[in-house]
C-alpha positions in Angstrom: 25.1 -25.1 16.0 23.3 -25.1 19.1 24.8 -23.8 22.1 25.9 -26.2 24.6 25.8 -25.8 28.8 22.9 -24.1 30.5 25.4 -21.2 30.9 25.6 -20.6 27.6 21.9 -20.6 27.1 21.0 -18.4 30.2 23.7 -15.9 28.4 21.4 -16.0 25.5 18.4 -15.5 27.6 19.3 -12.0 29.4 21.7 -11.0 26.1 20.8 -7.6 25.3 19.7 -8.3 21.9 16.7 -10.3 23.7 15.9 -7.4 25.5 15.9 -5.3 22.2 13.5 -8.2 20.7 11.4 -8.0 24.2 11.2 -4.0 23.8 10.5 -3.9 20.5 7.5 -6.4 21.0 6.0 -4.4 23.6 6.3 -1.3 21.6 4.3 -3.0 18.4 1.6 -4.2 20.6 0.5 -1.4 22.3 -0.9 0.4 19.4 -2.9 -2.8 18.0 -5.9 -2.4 20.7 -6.4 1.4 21.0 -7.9 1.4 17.4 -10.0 -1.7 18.2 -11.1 -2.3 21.9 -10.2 1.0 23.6 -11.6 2.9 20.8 -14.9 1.1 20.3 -15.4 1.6 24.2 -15.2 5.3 23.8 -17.8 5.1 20.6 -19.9 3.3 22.6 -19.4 5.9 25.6 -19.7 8.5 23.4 -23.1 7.2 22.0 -22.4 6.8 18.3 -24.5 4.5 16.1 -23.1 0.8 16.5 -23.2 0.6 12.1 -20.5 2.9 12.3 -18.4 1.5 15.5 -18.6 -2.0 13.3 -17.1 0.2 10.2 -14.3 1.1 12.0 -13.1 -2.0 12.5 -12.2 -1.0 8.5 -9.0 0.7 9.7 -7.3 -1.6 10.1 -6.8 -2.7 6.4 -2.8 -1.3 6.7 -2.3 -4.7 9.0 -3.2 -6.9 6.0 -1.6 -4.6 3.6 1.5 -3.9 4.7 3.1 -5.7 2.1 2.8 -2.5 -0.5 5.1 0.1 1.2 7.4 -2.6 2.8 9.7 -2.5 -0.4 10.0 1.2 -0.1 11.5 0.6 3.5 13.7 -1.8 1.9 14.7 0.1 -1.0 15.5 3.5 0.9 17.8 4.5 3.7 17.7 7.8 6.2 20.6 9.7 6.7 20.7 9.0 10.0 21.1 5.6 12.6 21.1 3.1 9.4 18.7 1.6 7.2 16.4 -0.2 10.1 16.4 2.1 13.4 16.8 5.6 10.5 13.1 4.5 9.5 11.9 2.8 13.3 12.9 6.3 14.8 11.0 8.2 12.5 8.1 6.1 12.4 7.9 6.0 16.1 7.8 9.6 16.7 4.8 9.3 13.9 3.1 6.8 16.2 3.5 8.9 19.6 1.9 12.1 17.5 -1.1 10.4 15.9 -1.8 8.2 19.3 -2.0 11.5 21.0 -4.1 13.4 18.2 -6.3 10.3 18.3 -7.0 10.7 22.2 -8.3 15.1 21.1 -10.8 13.8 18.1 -14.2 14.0 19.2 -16.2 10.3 18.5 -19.8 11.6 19.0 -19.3 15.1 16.9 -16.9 13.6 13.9 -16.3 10.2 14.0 -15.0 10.1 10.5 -12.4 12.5 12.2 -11.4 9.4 14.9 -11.8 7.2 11.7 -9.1 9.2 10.1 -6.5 9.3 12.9 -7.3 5.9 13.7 -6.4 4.9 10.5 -3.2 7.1 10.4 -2.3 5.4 13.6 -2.9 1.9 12.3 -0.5 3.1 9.2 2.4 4.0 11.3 1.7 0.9 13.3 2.0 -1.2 10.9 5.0 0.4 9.6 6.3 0.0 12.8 5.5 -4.0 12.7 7.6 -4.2 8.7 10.7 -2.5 10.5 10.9 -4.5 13.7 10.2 -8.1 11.7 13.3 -6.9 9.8 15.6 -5.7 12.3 14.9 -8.6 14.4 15.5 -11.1 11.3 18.6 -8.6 10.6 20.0 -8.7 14.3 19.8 -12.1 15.7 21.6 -15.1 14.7 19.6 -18.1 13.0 19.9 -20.5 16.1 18.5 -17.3 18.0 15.8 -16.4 16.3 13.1 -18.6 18.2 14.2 -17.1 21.3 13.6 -13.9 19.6 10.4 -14.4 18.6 8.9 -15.7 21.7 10.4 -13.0 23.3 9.0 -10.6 21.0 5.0 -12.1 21.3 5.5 -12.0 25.1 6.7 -8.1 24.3 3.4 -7.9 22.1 1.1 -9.6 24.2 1.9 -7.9 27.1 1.5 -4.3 25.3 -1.5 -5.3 24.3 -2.8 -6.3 27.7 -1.4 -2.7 28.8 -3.5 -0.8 25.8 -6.8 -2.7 26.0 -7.3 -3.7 30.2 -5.1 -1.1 31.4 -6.8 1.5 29.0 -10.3 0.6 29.7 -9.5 0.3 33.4 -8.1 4.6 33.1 -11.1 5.1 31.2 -13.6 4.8 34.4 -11.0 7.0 36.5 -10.6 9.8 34.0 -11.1 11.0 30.4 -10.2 9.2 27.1 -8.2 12.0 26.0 -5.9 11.4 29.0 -5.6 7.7 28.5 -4.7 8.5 25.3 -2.3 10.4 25.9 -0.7 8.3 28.5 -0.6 5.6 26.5 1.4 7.6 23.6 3.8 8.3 26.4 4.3 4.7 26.7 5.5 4.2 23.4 8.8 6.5 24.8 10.8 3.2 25.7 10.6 1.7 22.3 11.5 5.0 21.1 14.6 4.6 23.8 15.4 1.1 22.6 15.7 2.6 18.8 18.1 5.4 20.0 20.5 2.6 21.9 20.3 -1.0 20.2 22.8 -1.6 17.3 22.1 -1.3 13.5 22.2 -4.6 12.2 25.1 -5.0 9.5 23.3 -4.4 5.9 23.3 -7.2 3.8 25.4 -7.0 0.2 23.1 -6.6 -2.8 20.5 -4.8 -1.4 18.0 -3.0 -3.6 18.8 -0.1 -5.2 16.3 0.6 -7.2 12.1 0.8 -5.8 11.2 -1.9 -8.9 14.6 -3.9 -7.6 13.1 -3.6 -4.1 9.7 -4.9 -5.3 10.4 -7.9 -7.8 13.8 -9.1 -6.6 12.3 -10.2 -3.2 9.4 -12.1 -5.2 12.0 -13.4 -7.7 14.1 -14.9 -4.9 11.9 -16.5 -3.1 10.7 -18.4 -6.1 13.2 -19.3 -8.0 13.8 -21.7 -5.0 13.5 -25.2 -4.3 9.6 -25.9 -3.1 8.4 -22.0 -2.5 5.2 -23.4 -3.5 5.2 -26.0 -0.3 6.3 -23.4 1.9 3.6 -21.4 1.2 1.2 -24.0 1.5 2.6 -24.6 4.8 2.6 -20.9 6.4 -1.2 -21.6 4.8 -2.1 -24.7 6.8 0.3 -25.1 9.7 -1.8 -23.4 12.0 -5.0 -23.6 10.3 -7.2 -26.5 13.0 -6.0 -24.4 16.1 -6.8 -20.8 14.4 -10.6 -23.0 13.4 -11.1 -24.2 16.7 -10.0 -20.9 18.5 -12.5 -19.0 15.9 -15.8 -20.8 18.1 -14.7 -21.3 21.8 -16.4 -18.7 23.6 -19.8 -20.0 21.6 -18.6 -23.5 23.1 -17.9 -22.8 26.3 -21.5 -20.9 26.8 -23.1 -23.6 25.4 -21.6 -26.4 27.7 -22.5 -24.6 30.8 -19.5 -21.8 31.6 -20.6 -18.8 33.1 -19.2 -15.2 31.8 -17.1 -15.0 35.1 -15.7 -18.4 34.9 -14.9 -17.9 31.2 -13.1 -14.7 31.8 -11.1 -15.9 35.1 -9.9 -19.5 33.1 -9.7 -18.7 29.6 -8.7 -14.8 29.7 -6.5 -14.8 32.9 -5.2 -18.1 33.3 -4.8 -18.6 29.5 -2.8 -15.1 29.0 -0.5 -16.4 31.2 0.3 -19.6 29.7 0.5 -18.3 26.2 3.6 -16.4 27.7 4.8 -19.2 29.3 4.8 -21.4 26.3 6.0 -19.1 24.6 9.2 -18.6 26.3 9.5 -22.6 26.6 9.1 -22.9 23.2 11.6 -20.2 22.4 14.4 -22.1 25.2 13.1 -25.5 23.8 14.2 -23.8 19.9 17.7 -23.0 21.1 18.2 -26.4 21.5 16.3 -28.5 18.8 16.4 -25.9 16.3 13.5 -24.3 14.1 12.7 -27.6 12.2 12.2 -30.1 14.1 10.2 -27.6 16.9 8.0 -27.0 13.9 7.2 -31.2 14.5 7.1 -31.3 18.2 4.9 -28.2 18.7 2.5 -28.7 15.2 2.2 -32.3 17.3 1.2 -30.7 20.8 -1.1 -28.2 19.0 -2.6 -30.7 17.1 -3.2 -33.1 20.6 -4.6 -29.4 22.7 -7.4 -29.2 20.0 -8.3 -32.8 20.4 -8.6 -31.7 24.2 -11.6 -29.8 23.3 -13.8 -32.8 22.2 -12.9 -34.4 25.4 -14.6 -31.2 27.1 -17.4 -31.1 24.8 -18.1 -35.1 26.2 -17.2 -33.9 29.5 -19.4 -31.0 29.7 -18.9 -28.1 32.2 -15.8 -28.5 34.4 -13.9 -26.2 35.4 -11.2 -28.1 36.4 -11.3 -29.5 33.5 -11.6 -26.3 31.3 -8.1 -25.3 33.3 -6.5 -28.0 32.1 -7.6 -28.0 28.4 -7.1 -24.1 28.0 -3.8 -24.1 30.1 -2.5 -26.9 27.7 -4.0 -25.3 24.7 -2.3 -21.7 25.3 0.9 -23.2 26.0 1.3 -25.3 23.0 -0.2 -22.3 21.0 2.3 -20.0 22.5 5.3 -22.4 21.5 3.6 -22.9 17.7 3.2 -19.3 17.3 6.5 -18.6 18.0 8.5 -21.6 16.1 5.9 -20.3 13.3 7.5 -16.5 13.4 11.2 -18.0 13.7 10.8 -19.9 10.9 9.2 -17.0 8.3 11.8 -14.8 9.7 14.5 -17.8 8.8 13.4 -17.9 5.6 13.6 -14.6 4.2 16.6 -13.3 2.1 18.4 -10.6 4.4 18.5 -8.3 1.3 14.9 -7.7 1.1 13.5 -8.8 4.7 11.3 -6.2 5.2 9.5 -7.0 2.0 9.3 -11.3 2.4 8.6 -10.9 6.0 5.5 -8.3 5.6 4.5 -10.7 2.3 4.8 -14.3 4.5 2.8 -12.4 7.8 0.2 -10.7 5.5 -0.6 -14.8 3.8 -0.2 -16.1 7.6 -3.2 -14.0 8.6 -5.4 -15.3 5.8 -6.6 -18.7 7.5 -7.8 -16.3 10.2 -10.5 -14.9 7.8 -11.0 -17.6 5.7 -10.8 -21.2 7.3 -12.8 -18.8 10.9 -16.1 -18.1 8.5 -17.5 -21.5 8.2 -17.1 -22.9 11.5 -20.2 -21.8 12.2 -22.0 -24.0 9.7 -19.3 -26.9 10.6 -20.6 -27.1 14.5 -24.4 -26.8 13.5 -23.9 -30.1 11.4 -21.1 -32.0 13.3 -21.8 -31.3 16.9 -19.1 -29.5 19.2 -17.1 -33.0 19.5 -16.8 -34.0 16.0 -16.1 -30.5 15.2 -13.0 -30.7 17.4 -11.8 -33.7 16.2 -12.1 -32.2 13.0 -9.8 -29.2 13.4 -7.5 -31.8 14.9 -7.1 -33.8 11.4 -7.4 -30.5 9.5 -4.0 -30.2 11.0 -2.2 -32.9 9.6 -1.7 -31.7 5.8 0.0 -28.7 7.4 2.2 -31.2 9.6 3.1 -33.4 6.5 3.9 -30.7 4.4 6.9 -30.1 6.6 8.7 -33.8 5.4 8.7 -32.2 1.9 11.0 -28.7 3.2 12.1 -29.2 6.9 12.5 -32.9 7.8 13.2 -34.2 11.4 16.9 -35.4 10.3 18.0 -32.0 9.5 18.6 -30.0 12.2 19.7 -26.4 10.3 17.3 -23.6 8.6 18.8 -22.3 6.0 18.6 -18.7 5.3 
């Protein structure tokens, strides 16, 4: 049940296992833009061939496939701190090492060098990601589990604005090596958060075998009722924002923005209501529940795209752009995190690490897939049909949800 009394919420709020979910977020960001944006600035820097700066964006194939060694996280516990924070400590320590031995390769003399560190650090990063989805899934109760995750993607986002504008700001002051290394010495808190937070209690009939570990998680999830629909659902629930989102700088250019007012409006201002709506949504989730916040945020998603067409008629405006894009990120920020509540909901606490990395790794597929043709879509529709578009691409996704999570029923099952 939900709790009652703003007390009881604001308890929630500043518990300490939403600092834990806050910490953790922040540690799993950070690493994300030193392979991609920090790195390719040093390439650049450095003078290397732009063939082989696009290449690298190759390592970081361990974010989509971090599916294959989640069972064996599942499957085997360390000696030490339990079978979540054993693995997190370890890992950790990993990701401190090969962030620093990243920030000594040398781009312009062996770049397959920084390739291979980048890639080791994208490895451990990702392994980093499969633990904390399952501890956090392990830790928190079912009504707080969208708090959780919103608190967790403001913990992300906000190590990923440290890594990528706070790195690139040390870069003009001194060398990459050092920003490197500074930036592995911010991984210490997560490393701090591992040492004190609880282990989660383990769950009975847990692997105990690697092949139990790797089909038992697949056999659970479907031999249940509508596995299919869910799956079609993590496919399309998101699918019209993550379209439109995949042409907006081309649109705003085109309409008129300048560089500086696009960077001020949509990068500044927006950043700071994605966290906002995040945290809204994960409050507003403490009350409704996961299901029926799926309805009311798929809804306000749906209505921010349709904003878009309304700028495309209305041409450049800036007041108008601050309005669409503060609405946009703060209905995006409440989707995205009912959308991580409710994959964490519905994995089986015996093999979490193993459904979560499955259900995140098919989450990120409309990225790729529904992103490449919107090019094509906006040269033959226009900008404004193309918007309205996206906006009734999103209602398969929305129906789908009468089928598995209808309005009346305010639980998630586990």
């Amino acid at each position: 049940m939900p709790p009652n009394g703003l007390k009881s919420i604001l308890q929630i709020i500043f518990s300490g296992r939403m600092l834990v979910a806050l910490a953790m977020g922040f540690a799993c960001g950070l690493p994300l833009l030193l392979t991609i944006t920090v790195l390719q600035a040093w390439m650049k820097e450095a003078g290397v061939d732009l063939a082989v700066i696009g290449l690298m964006a190759l390592v970081g194939l361990p974010y989509t496939a971090k599916f294959l060694w989640a069972p064996f996280l599942d499957r085997y516990t360390l000696p030490f701190l339990g079978r979540r924070r054993g693995w997190l400590l370890i890992i950790q320590i990993a990701l401190i090492m090969a962030i620093a031995g990243l920030g000594f390769t040398d781009p312009e003399g062996n770049p397959w060098m920084v390739a291979f560190v980048a890639f080791v650090v994208t490895f451990f990063s990702a392994s980093q990601d499969i633990v904390v989805d399952a501890y956090r899934r392990e830790d928190l109760p079912d009504e707080e589990l969208g708090l959780g995750a919103s608190l967790y993607v403001n913990g992300y986002r906000v190590g990923m604005l440290l890594a990528s504008g706070g790195g690139l700001i040390m870069a003009d002051h001194v060398s990459f090596t050092i920003v490197y290394l500074i930036m592995a010495g911010c991984m210490l808190p997560g490393v701090i958060t591992t040492l004190l937070a609880r282990e989660p209690e383990t769950a009975a009939g847990v692997p105990h075998s690697l092949r139990e570990a790797v089909f038992d998680p697949l056999i659970e999830y479907f031999s249940r009722d509508g596995a299919i629909w869910i799956l079609a659902f993590i496919l399309f629930y998101k699918i019209g924002d993550t379209m439109a989102s995949a042409m907006t700088i081309p649109f705003y250019l085109d309409i008129g923005f300048s560089k500086t007012e696009i960077g001020a409006v949509v990068k500044l201002f927006g950043f700071w209501a994605t966290i906002a709506g995040s945290l809204i949504g994960g409050i507003i989730m403490i009350r409704l529940g996961i299901n029926r916040s799926l309805w009311v945020f798929g809804f306000l998603q749906a209505i921010s795209t349709a904003c878009f067409a309304v700028l495309a008629r209305v041409g450049h405006s800036v007041p108008l752009l601050s309005g669409v894009i503060g609405f946009e990120n703060l209905s995006a920020g409440m989707g995205t995190a009912a959308f991580i509540a409710f994959m964490a909901s519905i994995t089986d606490k015996r093999f979490t690490a193993t459904q979560y990395a499955l259900l995140t790794s098919l989450m990120g597929v409309p990225r790729v897939l529904a992103a490449a043709p919107t090019g094509f879509l906006v040269k033959n529709l226009g900008w404004e049909s193309f918007f309205i578009a996206c906006t009734l691409i999103a209602i398969p996704g929305m129906l789908l949800l009468l089928k598995f999570a209808p309005w009346q029923r305010r639980a998630q099952s586990a």
